[in-house]
C-alpha positions as a LaTeX table, in Angstrom:
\begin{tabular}{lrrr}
\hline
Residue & $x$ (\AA) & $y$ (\AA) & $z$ (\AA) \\
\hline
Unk1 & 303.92 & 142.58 & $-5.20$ \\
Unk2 & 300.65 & 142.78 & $-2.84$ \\
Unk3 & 299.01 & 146.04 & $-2.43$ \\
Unk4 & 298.12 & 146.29 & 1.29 \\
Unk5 & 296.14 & 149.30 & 1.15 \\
Unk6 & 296.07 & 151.64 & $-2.12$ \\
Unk7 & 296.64 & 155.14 & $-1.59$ \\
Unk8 & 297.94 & 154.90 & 2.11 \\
Unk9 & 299.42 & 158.55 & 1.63 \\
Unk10 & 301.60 & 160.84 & 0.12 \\
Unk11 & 305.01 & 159.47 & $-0.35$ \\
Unk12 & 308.63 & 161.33 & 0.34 \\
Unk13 & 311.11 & 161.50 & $-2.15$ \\
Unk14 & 313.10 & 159.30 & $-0.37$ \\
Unk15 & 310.13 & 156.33 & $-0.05$ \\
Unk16 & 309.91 & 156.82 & $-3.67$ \\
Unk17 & 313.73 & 156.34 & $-4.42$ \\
Unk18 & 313.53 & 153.11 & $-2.39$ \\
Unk19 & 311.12 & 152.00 & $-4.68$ \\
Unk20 & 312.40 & 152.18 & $-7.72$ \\
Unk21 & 315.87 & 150.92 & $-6.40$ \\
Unk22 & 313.57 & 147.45 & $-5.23$ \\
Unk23 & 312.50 & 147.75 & $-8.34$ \\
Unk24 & 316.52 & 147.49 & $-10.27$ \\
Unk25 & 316.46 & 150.78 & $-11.57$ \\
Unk26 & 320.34 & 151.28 & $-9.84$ \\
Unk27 & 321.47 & 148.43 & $-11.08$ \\
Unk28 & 320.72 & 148.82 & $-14.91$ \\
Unk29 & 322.20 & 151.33 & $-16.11$ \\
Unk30 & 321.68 & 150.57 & $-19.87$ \\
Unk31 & 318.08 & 150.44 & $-18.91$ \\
Unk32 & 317.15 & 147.37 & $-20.86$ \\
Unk33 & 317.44 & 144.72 & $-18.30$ \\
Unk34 & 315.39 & 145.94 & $-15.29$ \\
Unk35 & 311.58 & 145.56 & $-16.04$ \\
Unk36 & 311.30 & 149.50 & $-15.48$ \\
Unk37 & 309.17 & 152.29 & $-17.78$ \\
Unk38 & 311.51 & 155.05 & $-19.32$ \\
Unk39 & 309.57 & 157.76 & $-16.83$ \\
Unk40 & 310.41 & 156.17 & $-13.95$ \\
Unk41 & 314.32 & 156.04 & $-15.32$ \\
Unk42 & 313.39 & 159.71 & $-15.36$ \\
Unk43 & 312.26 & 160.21 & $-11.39$ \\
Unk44 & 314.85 & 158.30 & $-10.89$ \\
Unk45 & 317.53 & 160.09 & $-11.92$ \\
Unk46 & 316.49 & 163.23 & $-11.13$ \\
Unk47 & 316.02 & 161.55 & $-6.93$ \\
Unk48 & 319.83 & 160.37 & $-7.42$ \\
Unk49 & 320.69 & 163.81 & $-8.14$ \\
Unk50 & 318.53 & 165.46 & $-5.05$ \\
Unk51 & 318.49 & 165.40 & $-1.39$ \\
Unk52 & 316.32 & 161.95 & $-1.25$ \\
Unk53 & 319.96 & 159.94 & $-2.41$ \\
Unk54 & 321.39 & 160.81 & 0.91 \\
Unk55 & 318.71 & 160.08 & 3.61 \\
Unk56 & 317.63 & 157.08 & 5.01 \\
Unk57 & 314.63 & 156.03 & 6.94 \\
Unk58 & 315.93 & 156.66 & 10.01 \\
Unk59 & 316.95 & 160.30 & 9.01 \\
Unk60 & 313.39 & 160.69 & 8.50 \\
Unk61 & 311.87 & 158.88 & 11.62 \\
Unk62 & 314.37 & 161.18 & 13.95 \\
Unk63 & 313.49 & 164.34 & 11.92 \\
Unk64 & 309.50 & 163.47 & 12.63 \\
Unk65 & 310.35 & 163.11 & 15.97 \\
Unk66 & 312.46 & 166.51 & 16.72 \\
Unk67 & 309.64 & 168.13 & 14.44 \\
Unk68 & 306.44 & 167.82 & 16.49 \\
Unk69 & 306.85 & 170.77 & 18.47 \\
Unk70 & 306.52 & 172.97 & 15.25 \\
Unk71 & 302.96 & 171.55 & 14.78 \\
Unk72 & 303.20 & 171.29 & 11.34 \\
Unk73 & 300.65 & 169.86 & 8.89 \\
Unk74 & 301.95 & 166.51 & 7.43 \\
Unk75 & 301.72 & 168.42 & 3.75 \\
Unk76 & 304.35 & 171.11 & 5.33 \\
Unk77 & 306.74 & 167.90 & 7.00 \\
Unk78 & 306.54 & 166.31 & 3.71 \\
Unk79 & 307.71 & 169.36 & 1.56 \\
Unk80 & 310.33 & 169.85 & 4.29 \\
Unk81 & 311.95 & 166.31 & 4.07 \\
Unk82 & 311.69 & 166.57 & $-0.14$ \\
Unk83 & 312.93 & 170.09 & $-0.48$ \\
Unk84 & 315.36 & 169.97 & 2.56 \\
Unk85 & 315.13 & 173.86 & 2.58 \\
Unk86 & 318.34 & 175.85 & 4.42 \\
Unk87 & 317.28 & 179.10 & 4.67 \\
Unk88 & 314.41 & 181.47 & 5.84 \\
Unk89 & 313.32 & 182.08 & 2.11 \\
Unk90 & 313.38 & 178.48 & 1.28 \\
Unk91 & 311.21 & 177.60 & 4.06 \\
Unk92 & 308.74 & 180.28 & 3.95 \\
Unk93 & 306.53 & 178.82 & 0.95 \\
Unk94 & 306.63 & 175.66 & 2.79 \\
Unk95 & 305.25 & 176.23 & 5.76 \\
Unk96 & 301.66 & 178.48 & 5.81 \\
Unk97 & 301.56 & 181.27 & 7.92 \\
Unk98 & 305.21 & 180.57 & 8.55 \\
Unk99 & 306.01 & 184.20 & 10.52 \\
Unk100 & 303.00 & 183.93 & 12.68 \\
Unk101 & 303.15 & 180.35 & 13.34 \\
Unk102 & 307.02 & 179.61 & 14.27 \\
Unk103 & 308.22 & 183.13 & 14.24 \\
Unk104 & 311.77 & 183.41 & 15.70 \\
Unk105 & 312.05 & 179.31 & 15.83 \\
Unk106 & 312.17 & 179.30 & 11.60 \\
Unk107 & 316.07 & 179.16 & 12.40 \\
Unk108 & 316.03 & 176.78 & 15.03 \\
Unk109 & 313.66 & 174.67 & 12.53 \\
Unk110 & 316.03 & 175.48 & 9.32 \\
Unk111 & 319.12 & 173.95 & 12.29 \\
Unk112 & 317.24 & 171.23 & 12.78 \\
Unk113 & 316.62 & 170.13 & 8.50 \\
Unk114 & 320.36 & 170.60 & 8.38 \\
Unk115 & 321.60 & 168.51 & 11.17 \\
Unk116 & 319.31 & 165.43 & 10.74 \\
Unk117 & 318.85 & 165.18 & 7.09 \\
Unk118 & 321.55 & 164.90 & 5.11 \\
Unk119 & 322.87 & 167.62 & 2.33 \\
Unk120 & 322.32 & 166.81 & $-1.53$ \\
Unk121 & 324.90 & 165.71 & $-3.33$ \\
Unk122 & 326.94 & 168.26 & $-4.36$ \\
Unk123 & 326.80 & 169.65 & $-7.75$ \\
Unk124 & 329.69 & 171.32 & $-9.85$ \\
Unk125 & 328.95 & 175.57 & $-10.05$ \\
Unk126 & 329.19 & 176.31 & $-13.83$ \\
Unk127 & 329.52 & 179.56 & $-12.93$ \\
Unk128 & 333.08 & 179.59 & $-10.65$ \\
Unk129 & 333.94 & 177.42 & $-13.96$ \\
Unk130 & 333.74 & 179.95 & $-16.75$ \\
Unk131 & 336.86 & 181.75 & $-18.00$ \\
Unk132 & 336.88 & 185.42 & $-18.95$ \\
Unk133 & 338.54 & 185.30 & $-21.59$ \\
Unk134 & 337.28 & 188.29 & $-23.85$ \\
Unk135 & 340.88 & 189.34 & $-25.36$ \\
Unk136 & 340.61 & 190.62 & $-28.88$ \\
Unk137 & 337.18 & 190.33 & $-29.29$ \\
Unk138 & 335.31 & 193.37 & $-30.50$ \\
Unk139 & 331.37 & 194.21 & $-29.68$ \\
Unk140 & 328.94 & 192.03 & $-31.89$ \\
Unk141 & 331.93 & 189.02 & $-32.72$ \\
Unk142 & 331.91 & 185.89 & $-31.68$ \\
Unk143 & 334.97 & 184.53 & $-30.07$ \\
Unk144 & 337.18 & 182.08 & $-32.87$ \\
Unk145 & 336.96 & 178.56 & $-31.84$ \\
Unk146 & 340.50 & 176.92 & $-31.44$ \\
Unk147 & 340.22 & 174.99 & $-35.10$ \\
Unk148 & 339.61 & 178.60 & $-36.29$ \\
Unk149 & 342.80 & 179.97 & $-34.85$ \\
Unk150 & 344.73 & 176.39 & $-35.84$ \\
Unk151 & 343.82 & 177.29 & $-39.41$ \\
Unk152 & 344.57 & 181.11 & $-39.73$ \\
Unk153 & 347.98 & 180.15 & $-38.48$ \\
Unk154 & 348.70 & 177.91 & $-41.36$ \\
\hline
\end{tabular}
């Protein structure tokens, strides 16, 4: 590999993805083959798991485009493509001065992130999973564990 010019720019999540997949890091999954360090196993799960898994470089190049009219700084297009925020309070942070510089168009803008770059993949809510079960359970006891309850019976 040939550096052409070092430090060139911040990179998105997605450029950074790329690179580790050129690198093998998809296609080792015991993670002993690919010539890879165990941190960047780490970034690269955690981009398989984000919104970076699903774009591609021409999501990117047509959200730049549609962009420009916001007159953003490229730090605030950046965090936009990375985060891939879909609401007002999401994108506030992001962008400085966000009320006084794109005032009513944050919802046009916040349209525009979800059209042309892709969602995340989804990701299984823990919360709709939980049972409420709290039958026969008094304050201050902890719930008997099914080998408990197997045993009593006996």
């Amino acid at each position: 590999m040939k550096i052409k010019k070092a430090n060139a720019g911040a990179l998105t999540n997605f450029e950074v993805l790329d690179f580790l997949r050129s690198r093998g890091a998809a296609k080792d999954p015991t993670r002993v083959i690919a010539h890879i360090a165990a941190s960047e196993f780490k970034v690269y799960d955690y981009l398989v798991d984000s919104a970076a898994c699903n774009q591609t470089r021409e999501h990117i190049n047509e959200f730049l485009k549609k962009c420009q009219k916001y007159d953003l700084a490229k730090a605030e297009i950046l965090n936009i493509i990375n985060v891939r925020p879909s609401s007002p309070v999401e994108i506030d942070p992001i962008i400085e001065e966000c009320e006084k510089r794109i005032g009513e168009g944050i919802e046009e803008l916040i349209e525009l992130v979800e059209t042309v770059l892709p969602a995340p993949p989804t990701q299984p809510n823990t919360e709709d999973e939980v049972v409420d079960d709290d039958e026969g359970i008094v304050d201050g006891e902890q719930p008997s564990t099914a080998t408990e309850e197997m045993e009593t019976e006996n």
